[in-house]
N, C-alpha and C positions, 0 to 999 in steps of 0.2 A: 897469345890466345891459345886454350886446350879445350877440349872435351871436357864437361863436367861427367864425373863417373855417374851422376843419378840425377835423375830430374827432379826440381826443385817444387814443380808443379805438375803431377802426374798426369791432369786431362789433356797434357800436349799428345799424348801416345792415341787419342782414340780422334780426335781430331779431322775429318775430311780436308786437309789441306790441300788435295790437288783440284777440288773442286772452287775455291778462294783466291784471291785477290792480296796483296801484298799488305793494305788496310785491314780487310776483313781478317787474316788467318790467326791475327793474334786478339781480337776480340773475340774470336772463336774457342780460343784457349781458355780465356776469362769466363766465358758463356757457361761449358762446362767444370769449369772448377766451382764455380759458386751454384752452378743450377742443375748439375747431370749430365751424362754422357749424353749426345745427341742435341742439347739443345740448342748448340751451332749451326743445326741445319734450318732453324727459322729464320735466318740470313735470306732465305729461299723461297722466303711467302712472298718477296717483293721481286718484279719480274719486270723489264724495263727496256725499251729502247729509246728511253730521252738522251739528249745531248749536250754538251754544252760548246759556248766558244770559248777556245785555247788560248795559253797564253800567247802563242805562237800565231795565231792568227788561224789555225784549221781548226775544225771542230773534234769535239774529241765523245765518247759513251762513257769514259773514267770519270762516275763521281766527285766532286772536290770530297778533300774529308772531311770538312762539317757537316756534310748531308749522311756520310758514313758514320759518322757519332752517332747522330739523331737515330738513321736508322739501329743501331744499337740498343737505343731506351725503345723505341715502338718494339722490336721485336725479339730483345733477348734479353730487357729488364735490366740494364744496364745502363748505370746514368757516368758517362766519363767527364769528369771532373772541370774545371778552368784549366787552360793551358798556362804553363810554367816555362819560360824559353831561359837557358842555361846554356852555356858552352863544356864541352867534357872538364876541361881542365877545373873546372868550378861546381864538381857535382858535390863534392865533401862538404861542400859550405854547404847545403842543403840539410844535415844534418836529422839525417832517415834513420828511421829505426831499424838495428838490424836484420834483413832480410825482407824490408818494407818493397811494394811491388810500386813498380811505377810503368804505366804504357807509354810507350816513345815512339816520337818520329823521328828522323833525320834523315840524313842523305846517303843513299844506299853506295855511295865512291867511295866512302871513308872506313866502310863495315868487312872487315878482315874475315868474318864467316861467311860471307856472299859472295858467288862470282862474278858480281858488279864490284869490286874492289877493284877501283883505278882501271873503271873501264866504261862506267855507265853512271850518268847523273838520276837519279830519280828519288821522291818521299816514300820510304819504307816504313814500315812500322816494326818495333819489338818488344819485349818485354823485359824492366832495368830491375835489379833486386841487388838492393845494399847489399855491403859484404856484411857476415856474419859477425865480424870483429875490427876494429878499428885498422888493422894493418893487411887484412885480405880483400882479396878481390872484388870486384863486382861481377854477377853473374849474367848473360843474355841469355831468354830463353826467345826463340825466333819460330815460329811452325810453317814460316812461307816455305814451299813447294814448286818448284818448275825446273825444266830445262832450258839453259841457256848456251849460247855461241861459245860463253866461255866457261860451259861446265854445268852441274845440278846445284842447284839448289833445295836441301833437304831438312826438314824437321830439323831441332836441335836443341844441346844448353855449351853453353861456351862458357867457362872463366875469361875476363879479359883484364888485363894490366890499366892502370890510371893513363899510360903513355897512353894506349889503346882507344882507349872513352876521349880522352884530350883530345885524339885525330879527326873523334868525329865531328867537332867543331860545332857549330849549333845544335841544340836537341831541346825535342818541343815535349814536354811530361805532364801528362795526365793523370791523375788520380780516378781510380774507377770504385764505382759503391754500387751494391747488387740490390736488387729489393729482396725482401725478407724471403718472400715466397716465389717459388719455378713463374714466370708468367704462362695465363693462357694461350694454347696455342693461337698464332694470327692466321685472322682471316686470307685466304691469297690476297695478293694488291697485285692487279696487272696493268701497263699502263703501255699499251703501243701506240706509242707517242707518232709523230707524224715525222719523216725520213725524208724528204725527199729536196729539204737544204742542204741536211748534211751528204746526204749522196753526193747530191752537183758540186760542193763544197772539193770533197775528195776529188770526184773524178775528173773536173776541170782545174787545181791547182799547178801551176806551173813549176814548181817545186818537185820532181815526181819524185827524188828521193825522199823527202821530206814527207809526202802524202803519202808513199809507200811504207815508209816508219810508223805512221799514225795508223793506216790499215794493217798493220801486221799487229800492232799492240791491242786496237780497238776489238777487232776477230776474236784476240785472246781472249782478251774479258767478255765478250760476249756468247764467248761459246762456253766459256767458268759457270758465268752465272745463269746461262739457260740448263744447264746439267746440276746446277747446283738446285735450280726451282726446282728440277723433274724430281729428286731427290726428296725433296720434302712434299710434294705431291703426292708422292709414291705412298710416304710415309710408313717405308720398310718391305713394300710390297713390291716385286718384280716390273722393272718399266716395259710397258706393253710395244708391241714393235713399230708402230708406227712413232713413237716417242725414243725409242733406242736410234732407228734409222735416223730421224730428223737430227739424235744428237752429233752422230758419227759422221752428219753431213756437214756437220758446224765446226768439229776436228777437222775434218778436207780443208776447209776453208782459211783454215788458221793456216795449214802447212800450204797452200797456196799463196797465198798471205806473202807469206815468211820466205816463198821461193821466190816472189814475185821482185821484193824488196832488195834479197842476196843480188838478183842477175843487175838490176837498176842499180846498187852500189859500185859492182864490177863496171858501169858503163857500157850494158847489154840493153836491148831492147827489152821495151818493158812489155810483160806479154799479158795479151788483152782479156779479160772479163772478171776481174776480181770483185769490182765496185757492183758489175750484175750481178755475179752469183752473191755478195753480200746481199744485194735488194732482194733478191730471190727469198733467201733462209727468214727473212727478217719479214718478209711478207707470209711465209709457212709458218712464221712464228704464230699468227693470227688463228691459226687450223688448228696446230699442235695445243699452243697454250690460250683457250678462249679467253676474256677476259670476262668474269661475271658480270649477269645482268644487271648489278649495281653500278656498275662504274661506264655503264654504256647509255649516250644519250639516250632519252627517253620522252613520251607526251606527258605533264603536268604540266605546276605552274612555272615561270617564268623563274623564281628566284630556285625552284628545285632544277633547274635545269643550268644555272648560272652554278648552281651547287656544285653539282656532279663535275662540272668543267675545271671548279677552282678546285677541289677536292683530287679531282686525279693530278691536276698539275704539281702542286704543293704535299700530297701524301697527308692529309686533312681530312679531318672527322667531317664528312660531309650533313651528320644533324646538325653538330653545331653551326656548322653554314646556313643550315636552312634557317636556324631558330631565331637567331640576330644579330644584328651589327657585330663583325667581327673586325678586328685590324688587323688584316693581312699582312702588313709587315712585321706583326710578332712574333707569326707565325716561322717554323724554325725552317724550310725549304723555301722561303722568300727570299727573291733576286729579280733585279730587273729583267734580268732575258727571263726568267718565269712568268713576269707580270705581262715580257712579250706574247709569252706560248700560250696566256691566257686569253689575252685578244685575239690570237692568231685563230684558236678553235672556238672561241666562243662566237666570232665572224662567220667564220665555214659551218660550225651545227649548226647556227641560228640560220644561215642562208641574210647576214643581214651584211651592213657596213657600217659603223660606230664614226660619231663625228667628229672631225681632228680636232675640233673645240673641245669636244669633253674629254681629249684623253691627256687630264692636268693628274698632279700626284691625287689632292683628294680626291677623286672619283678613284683611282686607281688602287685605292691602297683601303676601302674598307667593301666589306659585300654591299652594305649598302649603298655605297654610290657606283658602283658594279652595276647591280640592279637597276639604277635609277638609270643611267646611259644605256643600257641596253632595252629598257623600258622603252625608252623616247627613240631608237632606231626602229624596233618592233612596231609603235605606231607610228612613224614614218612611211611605213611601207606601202 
């Protein structure tokens, strides 16, 4: 593997990568080669403290990456393709057109320009480009950004050898298609989601190395993507100081984080308030980043209020909710721990309790039988 003397794709260079995610950075590549400088930072209209469970069993803020696609097409007009799963050794058989782009995932142990190279398992993303000629190389362009334990991680373009690509052993390739025109800028989406599973989750697991890994990674990305919102907020404008403060408070936190986790590895006492001061920043988050009076319960009718609920959970066009029968599970942020987080608030805004008889899939799975169960709790009352 070298240094490509030039980049193959120039919007790597203008790129905010250290404000990005290991998924986001190289959709953000894509963003601006097809749409202009800057339009990476609509990654940034969507502001989030939801969560999910791990596969691990703790819960994690890291997106899966099919919700990262979708967010892609909502907000930077980018539709990524059907997945392709290939092993390196078998990428020729593919039979790409010279200098054809393809977005990859695989596993960031096997990738010889990261310093997770035979040190760290995780799904990275980067960008694959046939060789020019039948007997040269393939090219990586990568834009993830960070510092790691063992080393930075920096912008780049690499040639790599077929041995190379072979190492990395599965890779999962996307094909990405732009729409004709830049899309409108997005509305904010803010969603402060409700925290206080995943707190107790953390701060009660028995695992503490384990939960202090999870909170050192989780801090990261959550203090990424609250700097990376402020950024498009801003929309070039100077961050005003109680939003500079707030973010620098959320850097603290990362490197307590990260200190907390080092002394627990060494077999030190694990020293106490990380899991507070997360609830703290994330409860500030509320101050700093309001969420519009759109996406906050409200008085109306009954199905506009079932709207708003399924709308912020899902990232949903909340007319189309109101308007009719929709099937929630076509819907591209549909998951069962979703359709949990949807009863869980539509319980606490309504002030009601939904009868364990009606919670079957059809009732669950379209607005209108949504509607209908929450109907029939509403006049229960």
């Amino acid at each position: 593997m070298q240094d490509a003397t030039e980049h193959p794709i120039p919007a790597l260079a203008g790129v905010r990568a250290e404000v990005l995610d290991c998924v986001q950075s190289n959709l953000a590549v894509l963003a601006d080669h097809f749409h202009g400088a800057g339009t990476h930072l609509r990654l940034g209209s969507k502001l989030s403290s939801r969560w999910w469970p791990g596969a691990d069993g703790l819960p994690t803020v890291d997106p899966p990456v099919e919700e990262q696609l979708a967010e892609a097409k909502r907000s930077l007009g980018l539709t990524v393709g059907a997945r392709t799963t290939v092993t390196g050794a078998r990428l020729d058989r593919l039979a790409l057109a010279p200098g054809e782009l393809r977005y990859a995932l695989a596993d960031a142990h096997a990738m010889p320009w990261l310093p997770y190279f035979g040190q760290q398992h995780m799904e990275h993303s980067f960008l694959l480009l046939a060789p020019a000629d039948a007997d040269g190389p393939w090219t990586v362009v990568d834009a993830y950004d960070n510092d790691t334990q063992w080393g930075a991680a920096k912008p780049g373009t690499w040639t790599v050898t077929r041995a190379e690509l072979a190492a990395l052993g599965r890779i999962d390739l996307h094909d990405v298609t732009a729409e004709p025109d830049p899309p409108a800028r997005p509305e904010p989406r803010i969603d402060h989601a409700p925290v206080a599973d995943y707190l107790a989750a953390l701060d009660q697991a028995a695992d503490r190395e384990r939960a202090c890994h999870r909170l050192t990674g989780d801090t990261w990305l959550l203090a990424r993507s609250r700097r990376l919102h402020a950024l498009f907020a801003a929309a070039g404008r100077p961050l005003d100081e109680a939003t500079a403060q707030h973010l620098a408070d959320w850097d603290k936190l990362v490197t307590q984080a990260y200190m907390t986790y080092r002394r627990v590895v060494r077999g030190r006492p694990e020293p106490a308030g990380t899991v507070t001061r997360l609830a703290e920043l994330l409860e500030a988050d509320r101050r700093i980043f309001p969420a519009p009076a759109a996406t906050t319960p409200e008085a109306g009718g009954l199905r506009d209020r079932v709207a708003l609920v399924v709308g912020a959970v899902l990232d949903a066009d909340q007319a189309l909710l109101r308007t009719g029968d929709v099937d929630l599970a076509a819907l591209p942020g549909f998951t069962s721990f979703r359709m949990v987080e949807i009863i869980d608030r539509l319980e606490a805004q309504l002030d009601i309790e939904l009868d364990a008889d009606d919670l079957v899939p059809e009732n669950l799975r379209s607005m209108d039988g949504l509607c209908r169960i929450v109907r029939g709790a509403t006049g229960a009352r």
